[in-house]
C-alpha positions as CSV (number, residue, x, y, z in Angstrom):
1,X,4.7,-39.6,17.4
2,X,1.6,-39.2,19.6
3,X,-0.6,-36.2,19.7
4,X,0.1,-34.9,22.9
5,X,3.7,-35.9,22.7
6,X,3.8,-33.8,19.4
7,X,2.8,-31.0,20.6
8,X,5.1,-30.9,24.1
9,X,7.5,-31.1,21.3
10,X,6.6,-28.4,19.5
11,X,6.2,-26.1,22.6
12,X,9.6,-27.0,23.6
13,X,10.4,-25.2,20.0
14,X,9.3,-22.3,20.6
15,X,10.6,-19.0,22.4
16,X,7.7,-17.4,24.1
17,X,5.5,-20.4,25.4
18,X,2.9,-18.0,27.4
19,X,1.7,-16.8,24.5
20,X,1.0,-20.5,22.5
21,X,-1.7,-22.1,23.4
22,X,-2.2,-26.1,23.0
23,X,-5.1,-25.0,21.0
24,X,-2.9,-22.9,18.5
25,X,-0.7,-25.7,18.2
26,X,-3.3,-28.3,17.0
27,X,-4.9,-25.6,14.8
28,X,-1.8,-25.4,13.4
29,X,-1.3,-29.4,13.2
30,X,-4.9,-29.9,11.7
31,X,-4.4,-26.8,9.0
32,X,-0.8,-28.0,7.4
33,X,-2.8,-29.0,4.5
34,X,-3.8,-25.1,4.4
35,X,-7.7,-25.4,3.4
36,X,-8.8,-24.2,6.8
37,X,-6.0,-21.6,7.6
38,X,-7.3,-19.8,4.4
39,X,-10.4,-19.6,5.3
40,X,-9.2,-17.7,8.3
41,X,-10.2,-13.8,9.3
42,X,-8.0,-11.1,8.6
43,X,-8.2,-8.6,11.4
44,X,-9.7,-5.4,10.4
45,X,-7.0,-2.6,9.2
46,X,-7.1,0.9,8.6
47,X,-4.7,3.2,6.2
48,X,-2.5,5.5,7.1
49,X,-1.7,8.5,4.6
50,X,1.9,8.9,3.6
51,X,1.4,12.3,1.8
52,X,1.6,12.3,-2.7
53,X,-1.0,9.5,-3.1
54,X,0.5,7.1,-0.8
55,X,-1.2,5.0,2.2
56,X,0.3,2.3,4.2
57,X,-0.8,-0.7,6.4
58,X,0.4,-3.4,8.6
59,X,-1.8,-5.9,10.2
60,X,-1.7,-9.4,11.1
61,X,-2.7,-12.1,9.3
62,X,-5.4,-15.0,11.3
63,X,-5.3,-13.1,14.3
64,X,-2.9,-11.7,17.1
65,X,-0.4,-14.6,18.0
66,X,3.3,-15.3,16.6
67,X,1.5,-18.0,14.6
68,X,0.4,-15.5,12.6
69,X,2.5,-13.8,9.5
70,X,2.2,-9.9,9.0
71,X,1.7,-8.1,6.3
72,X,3.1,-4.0,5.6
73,X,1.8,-2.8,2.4
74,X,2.4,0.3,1.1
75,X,-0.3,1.6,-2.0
76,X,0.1,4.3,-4.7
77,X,-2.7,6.1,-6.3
78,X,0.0,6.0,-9.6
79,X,-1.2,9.8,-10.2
80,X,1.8,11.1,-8.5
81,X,4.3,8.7,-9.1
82,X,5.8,5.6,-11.3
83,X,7.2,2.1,-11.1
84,X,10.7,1.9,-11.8
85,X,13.0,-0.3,-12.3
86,X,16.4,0.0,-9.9
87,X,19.4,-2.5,-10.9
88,X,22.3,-2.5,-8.7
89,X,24.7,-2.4,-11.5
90,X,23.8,0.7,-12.4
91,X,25.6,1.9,-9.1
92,X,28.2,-0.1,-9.8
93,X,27.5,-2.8,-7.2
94,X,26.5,-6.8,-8.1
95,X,24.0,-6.6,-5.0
96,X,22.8,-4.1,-2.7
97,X,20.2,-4.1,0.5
98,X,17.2,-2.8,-0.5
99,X,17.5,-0.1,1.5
100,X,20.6,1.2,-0.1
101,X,19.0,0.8,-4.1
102,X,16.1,2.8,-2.9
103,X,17.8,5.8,-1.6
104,X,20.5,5.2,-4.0
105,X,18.1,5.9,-7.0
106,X,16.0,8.5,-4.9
107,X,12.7,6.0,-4.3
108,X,10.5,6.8,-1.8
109,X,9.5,2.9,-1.8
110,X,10.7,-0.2,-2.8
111,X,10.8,-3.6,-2.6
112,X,12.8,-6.2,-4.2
113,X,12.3,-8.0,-7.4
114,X,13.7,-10.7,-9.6
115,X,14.9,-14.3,-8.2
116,X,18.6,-14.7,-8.6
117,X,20.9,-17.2,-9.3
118,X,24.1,-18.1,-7.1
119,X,26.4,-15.9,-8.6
120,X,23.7,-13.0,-8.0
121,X,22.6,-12.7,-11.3
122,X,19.0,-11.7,-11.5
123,X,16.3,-14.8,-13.3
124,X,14.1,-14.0,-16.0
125,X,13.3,-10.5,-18.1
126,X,14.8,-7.3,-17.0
127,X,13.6,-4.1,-18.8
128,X,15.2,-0.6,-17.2
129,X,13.9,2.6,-19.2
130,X,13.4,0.9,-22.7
131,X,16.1,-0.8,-22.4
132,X,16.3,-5.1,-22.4
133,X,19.2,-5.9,-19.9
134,X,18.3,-10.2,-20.1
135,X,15.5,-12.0,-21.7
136,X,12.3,-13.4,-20.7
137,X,12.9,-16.6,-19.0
138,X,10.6,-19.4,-20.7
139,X,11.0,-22.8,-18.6
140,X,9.9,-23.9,-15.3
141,X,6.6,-23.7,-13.4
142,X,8.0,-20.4,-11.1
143,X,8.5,-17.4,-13.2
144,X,5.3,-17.3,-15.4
145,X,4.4,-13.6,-14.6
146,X,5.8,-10.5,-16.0
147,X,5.1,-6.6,-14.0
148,X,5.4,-4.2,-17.1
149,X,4.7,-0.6,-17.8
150,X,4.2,0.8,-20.8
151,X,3.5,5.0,-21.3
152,X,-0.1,4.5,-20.4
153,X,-0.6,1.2,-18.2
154,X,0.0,-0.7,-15.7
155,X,0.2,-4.6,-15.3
156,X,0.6,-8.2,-14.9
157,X,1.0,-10.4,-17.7
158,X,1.2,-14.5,-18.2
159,X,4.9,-14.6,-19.7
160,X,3.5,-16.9,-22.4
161,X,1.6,-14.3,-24.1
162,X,3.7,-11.3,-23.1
163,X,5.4,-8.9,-25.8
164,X,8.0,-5.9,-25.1
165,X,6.1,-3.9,-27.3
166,X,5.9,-0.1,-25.9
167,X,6.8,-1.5,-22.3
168,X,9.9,0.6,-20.8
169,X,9.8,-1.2,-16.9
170,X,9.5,-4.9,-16.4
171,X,10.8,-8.1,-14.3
172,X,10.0,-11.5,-15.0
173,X,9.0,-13.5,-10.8
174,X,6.5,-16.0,-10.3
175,X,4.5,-17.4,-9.2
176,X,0.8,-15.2,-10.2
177,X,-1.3,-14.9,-6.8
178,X,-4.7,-13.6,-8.7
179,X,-5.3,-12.9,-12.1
180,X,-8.5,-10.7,-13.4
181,X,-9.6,-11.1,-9.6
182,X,-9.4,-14.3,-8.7
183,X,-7.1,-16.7,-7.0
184,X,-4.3,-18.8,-9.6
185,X,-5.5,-22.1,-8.2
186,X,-2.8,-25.2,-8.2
187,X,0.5,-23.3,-6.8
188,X,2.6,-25.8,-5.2
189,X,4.4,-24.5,-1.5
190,X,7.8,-24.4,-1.7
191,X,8.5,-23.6,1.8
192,X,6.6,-22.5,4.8
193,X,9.4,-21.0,6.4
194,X,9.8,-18.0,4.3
195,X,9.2,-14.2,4.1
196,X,7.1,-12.8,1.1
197,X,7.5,-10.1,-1.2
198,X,5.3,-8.9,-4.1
199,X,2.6,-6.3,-5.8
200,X,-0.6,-6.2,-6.3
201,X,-2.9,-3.8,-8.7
202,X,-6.6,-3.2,-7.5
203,X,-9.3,-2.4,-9.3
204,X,-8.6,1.2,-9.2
205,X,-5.5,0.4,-11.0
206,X,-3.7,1.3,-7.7
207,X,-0.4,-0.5,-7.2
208,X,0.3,-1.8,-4.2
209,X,3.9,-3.3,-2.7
210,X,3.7,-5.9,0.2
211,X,6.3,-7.7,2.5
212,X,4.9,-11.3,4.1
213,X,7.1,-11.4,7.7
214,X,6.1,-15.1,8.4
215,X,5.1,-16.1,11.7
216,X,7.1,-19.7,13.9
217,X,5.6,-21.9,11.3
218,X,6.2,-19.2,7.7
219,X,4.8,-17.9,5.2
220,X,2.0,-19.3,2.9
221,X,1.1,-18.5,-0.3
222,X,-2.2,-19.9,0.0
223,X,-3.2,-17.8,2.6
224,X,-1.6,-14.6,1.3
225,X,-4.0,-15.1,-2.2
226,X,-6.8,-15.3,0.2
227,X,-5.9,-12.1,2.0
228,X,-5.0,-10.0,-1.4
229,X,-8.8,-10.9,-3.0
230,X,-10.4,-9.5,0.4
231,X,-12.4,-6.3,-0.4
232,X,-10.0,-4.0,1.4
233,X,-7.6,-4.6,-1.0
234,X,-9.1,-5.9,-3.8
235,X,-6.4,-7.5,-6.1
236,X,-6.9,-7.8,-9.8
237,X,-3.7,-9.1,-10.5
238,X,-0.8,-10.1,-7.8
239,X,2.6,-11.6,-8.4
240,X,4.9,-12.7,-5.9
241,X,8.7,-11.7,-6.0
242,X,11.5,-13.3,-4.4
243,X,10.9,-14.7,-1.3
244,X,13.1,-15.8,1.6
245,X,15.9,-14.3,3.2
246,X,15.7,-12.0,-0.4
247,X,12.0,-10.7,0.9
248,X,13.0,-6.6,2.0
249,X,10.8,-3.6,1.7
250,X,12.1,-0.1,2.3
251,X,9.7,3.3,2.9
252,X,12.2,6.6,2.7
253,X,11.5,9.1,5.4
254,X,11.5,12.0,3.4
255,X,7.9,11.3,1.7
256,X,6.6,14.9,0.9
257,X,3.3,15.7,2.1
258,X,3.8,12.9,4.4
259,X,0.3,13.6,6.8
260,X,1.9,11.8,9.9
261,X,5.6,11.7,11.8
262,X,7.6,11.5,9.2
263,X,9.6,8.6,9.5
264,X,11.9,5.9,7.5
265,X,11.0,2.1,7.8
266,X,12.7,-0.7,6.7
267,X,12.0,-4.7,6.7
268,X,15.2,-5.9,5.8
269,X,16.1,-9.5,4.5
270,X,19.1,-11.0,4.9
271,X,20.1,-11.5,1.4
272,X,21.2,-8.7,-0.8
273,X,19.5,-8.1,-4.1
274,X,20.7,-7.6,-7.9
275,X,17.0,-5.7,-8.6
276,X,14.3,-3.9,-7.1
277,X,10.9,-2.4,-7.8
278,X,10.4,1.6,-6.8
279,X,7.9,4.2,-6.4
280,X,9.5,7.4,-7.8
281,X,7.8,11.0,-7.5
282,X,7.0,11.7,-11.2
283,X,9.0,15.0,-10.7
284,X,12.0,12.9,-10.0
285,X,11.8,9.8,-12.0
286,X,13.9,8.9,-14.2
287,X,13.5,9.5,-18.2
288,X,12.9,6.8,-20.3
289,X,15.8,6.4,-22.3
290,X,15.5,3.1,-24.4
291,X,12.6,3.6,-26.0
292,X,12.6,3.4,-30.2
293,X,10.5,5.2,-33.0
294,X,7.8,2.1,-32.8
295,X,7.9,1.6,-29.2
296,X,9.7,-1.3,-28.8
297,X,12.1,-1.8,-26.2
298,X,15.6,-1.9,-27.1
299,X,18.1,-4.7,-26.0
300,X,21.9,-4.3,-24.6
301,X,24.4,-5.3,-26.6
């Protein structure tokens, strides 16, 4: 197909043609390889205080146009809260919205987790309060990082040389973004039509959770790794979570402290979950249960 004719094409594609230019189309056409669109700007962002050592923002990603993807990212200090782990079978249900886990297990944030077969059963390790409800998942090129938290840390580990010793949260996604601060070079794209989901840990040890909402041509992980390194957030390590229609991020309205209007947001997927990641308040979070003597995490029968 010819250049020009390529491009009426795409414009014909599109909802809102006032706001794509020819010259955002061939952008787009020349980056589809993704070096360039990497190198692209972030605009500048600014914080917004949620009250208990939270912060929140949204921004777009290589400028203001529905090319772009946006990102909302909500951070934690981790002095006033912790990471835990909410499986919808603990409510009884095979799969929930995010929405409903998180105010379900009383999380002021969450977002969702684990890949899932199917039949909705979550992929890879899933470790609840001490307790080992499936086994690290050792094949395939996708899942190779584990989120864990033990009674004094935070992080990311490769699952190759990850152990359940002391850890009493985890879930097993893939692929790693950035390990010790820099990018995981050689991911492959599985789609660029998708939403994004996943966390991040700064230098502070901060944790942050983020939701990709793609723009008319998706989602990249290239250009999301390029993002999470920028100094404003500063990502040590980064994993991505289920993507997709899966890819849902919920923020409770009843934040205490909250500094601005308090209000509830939610960026809902289409897919319901079997797991998700929350921020509890450490007044309210819930006691670890399946810990033993030596630290090690216990397995269901």
């Amino acid at each position: 197909m010819k250049p020009r004719r390529a491009i009426a094409f795409l414009k014909s594609l599109l909802p809102n043609l006032l706001r794509v230019t020819t010259v955002e189309l061939c952008v787009y056409m020349l980056c589809v390889g993704l070096p360039c669109e990497a190198q692209s700007p972030t605009e500048p962002f600014t914080w917004e205080k949620l009250g208990g050592g939270l912060e929140q923002t949204n921004f777009r990603i290589n400028g203001d146009s529905i090319i772009s993807s946006s990102i909302a990212i909500v951070r934690s200090d981790m002095r006033s809260h912790r990471i835990g782990v909410i499986r919808a079978s603990e409510f009884g249900w095979k799969q929930a919205t995010v929405q409903s886990l998180c105010k379900a297990s009383g999380a002021v944030a969450c977002i969702n987790a684990n890949f899932f077969d199917e039949q909705g059963k979550p992929l890879g390790l899933v470790i609840s309060r001490g307790i080992i409800h499936q086994k690290i998942h050792k094949g395939g090129g996708l899942l190779t990082g584990v989120l864990f938290v033990t009674s004094k840390a935070i992080g990311v580990a490769h699952r190759d040389g990850f152990s359940t010793e002391g850890v009493v949260e985890a879930v097993q996604a893939g692929p790693r973004l950035v390990s010790k601060g820099s990018i995981v070079e050689g991911l492959r794209e599985s789609s660029r039509s998708s939403n994004l989901s996943g966390i991040c840990i700064d230098g502070q040890d901060r944790l942050s959770i983020f939701r990709v909402t793609s723009g008319v041509f998706g989602g990249s992980l290239h250009q999301l790794q390029n993002v999470l390194i920028q100094p404003q957030l500063g990502c040590v390590e980064a994993l991505n979570f289920d993507g997709g229609g899966s890819s849902s991020m919920y923020i409770s309205g009843e934040i205490q402290g909250h500094a601005g209007a308090v209000r509830e947001e939610n960026f809902p997927g289409t897919d319901e979950v079997p797991v998700a990641i929350g921020l509890f308040p450490l007044e309210t979070a819930p006691p670890t249960l399946g810990a033993t003597s030596t630290g090690t995490a216990q397995q269901t029968p």
